[in-house]
C-alpha positions as CSV (number, residue, x, y, z in Angstrom):
1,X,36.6,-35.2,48.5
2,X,39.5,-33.3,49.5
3,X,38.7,-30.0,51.4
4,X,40.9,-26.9,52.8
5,X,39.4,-26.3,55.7
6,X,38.6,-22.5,56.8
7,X,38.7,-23.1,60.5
8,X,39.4,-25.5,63.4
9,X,37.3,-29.1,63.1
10,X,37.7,-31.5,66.3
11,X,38.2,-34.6,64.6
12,X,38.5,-33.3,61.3
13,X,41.5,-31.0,61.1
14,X,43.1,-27.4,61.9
15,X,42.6,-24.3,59.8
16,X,43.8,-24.0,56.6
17,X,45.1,-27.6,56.5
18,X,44.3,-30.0,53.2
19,X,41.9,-32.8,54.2
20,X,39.9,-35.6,52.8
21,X,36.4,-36.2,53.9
22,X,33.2,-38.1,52.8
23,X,31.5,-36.2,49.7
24,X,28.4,-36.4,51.6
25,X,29.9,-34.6,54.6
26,X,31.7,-31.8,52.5
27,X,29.1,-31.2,50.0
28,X,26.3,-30.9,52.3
29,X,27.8,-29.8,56.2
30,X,31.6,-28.3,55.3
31,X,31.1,-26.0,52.1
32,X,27.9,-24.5,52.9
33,X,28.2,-23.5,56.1
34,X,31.7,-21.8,55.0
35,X,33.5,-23.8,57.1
36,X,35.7,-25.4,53.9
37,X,36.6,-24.8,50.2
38,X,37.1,-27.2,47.5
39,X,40.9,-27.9,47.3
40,X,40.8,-27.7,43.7
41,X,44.0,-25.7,41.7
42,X,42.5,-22.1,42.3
43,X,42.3,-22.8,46.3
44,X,45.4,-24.3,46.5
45,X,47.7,-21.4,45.0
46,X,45.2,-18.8,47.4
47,X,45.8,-21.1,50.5
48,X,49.9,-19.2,50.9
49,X,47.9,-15.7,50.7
50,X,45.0,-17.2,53.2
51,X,47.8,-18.4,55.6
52,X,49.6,-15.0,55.6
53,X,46.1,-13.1,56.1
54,X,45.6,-14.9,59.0
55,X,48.6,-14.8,60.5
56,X,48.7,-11.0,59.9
57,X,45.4,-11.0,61.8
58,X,46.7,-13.1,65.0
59,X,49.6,-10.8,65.2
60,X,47.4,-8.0,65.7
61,X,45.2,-9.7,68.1
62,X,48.2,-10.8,70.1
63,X,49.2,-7.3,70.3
64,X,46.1,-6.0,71.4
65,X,46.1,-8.3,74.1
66,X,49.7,-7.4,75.2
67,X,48.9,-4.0,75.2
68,X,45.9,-4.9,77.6
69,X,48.1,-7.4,79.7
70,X,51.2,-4.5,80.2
71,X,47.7,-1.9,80.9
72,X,47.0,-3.9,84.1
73,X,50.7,-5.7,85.5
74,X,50.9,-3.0,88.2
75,X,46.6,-2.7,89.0
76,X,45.9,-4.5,92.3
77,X,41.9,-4.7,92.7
78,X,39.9,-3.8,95.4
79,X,36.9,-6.0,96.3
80,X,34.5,-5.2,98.9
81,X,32.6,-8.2,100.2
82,X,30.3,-9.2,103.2
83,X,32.5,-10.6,105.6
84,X,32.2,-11.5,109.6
85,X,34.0,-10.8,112.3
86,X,36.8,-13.5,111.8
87,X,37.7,-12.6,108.2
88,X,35.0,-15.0,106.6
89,X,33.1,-14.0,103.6
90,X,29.3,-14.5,103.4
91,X,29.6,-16.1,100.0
92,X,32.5,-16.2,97.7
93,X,34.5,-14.2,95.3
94,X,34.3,-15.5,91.5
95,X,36.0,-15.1,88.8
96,X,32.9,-13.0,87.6
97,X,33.2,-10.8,90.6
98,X,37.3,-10.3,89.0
99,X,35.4,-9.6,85.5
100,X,33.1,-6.9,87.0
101,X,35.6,-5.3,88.8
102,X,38.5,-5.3,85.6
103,X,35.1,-3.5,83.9
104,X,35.4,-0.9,86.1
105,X,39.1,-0.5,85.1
106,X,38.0,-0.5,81.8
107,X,38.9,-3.7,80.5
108,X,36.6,-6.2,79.3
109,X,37.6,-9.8,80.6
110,X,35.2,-12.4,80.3
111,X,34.9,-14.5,83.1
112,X,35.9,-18.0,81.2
113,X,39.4,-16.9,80.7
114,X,39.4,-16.1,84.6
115,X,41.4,-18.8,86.2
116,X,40.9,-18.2,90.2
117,X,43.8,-19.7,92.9
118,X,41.7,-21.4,94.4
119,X,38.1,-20.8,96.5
120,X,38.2,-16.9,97.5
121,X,36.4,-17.0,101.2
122,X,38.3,-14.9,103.5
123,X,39.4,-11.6,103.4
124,X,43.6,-11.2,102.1
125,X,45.7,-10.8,99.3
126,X,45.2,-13.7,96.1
127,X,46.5,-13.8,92.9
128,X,44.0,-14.7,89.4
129,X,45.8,-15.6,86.1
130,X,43.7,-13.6,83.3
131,X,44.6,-15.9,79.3
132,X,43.8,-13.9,77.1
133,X,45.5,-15.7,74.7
134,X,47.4,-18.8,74.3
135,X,50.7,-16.6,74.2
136,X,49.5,-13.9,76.3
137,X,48.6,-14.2,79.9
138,X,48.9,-12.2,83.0
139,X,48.3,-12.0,86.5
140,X,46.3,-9.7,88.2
141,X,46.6,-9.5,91.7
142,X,43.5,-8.5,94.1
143,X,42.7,-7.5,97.6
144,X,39.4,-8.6,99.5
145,X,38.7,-6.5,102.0
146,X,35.0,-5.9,104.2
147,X,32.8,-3.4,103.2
148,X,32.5,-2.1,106.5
């Protein structure tokens, strides 16, 4: 059965490619869970105004995300943590502890596309790479300090 499928597949394919796959497979898993159409004459000639629908739709994604990235390339961020005398923390700082703190800046950052330098235990100066996107990344650059 050949397929055009409506969105990424591991093992199967990328969006909006032309695929075959087992009838059993498309007729029962692919097409009704919306995840492929038939690739019959109809779905082919719609596949150039699918394409250019969801490239319009990345575009503006990737902008919104650049906006966001050029928002926060001058921010440094603040984060108070427990820490003893020598500059120790009790605990760590985490990329959700980033997250929380970007909230407060008023941008939402989940803590997946946090990527930390490394283990965040003593009090200084680090740098965290925030990917938004696959073309759009930036880092944010945050200062631990004690809260006393």
């Amino acid at each position: 059965m050949q397929i055009i499928l409506l969105d990424h597949l591991d093992k199967v394919g990328e969006k909006h490619d032309v695929v075959k796959v087992k009838d059993g497979y498309g007729r029962n898993y692919l097409l009704p869970n919306g995840l492929a159409i038939v690739a019959n004459r109809e779905n082919m000639a719609r596949l150039g105004g699918l394409k250019k629908q969801a490239a319009k739709k990345e575009a503006a994604v990737v902008e919104s995300f650049r906006a966001i990235a050029a928002k926060l390339a001058g921010v440094t961020l603040v984060i108070k943590a427990k820490a003893g005398d020598s500059g120790r923390l009790f605990g760590s700082v985490t990329a959700q502890t980033i997250s929380n703190a970007l909230k407060a800046q008023g941008v939402d950052a989940d803590k997946r596309i946090i990527e930390m330098p490394e283990e965040v235990k003593e009090l200084g100066s680090y740098t965290a790479t925030i990917k938004f996107h696959p073309e759009v990344s930036t880092e944010v650059k945050f200062d631990v300090v004690s809260e006393d």
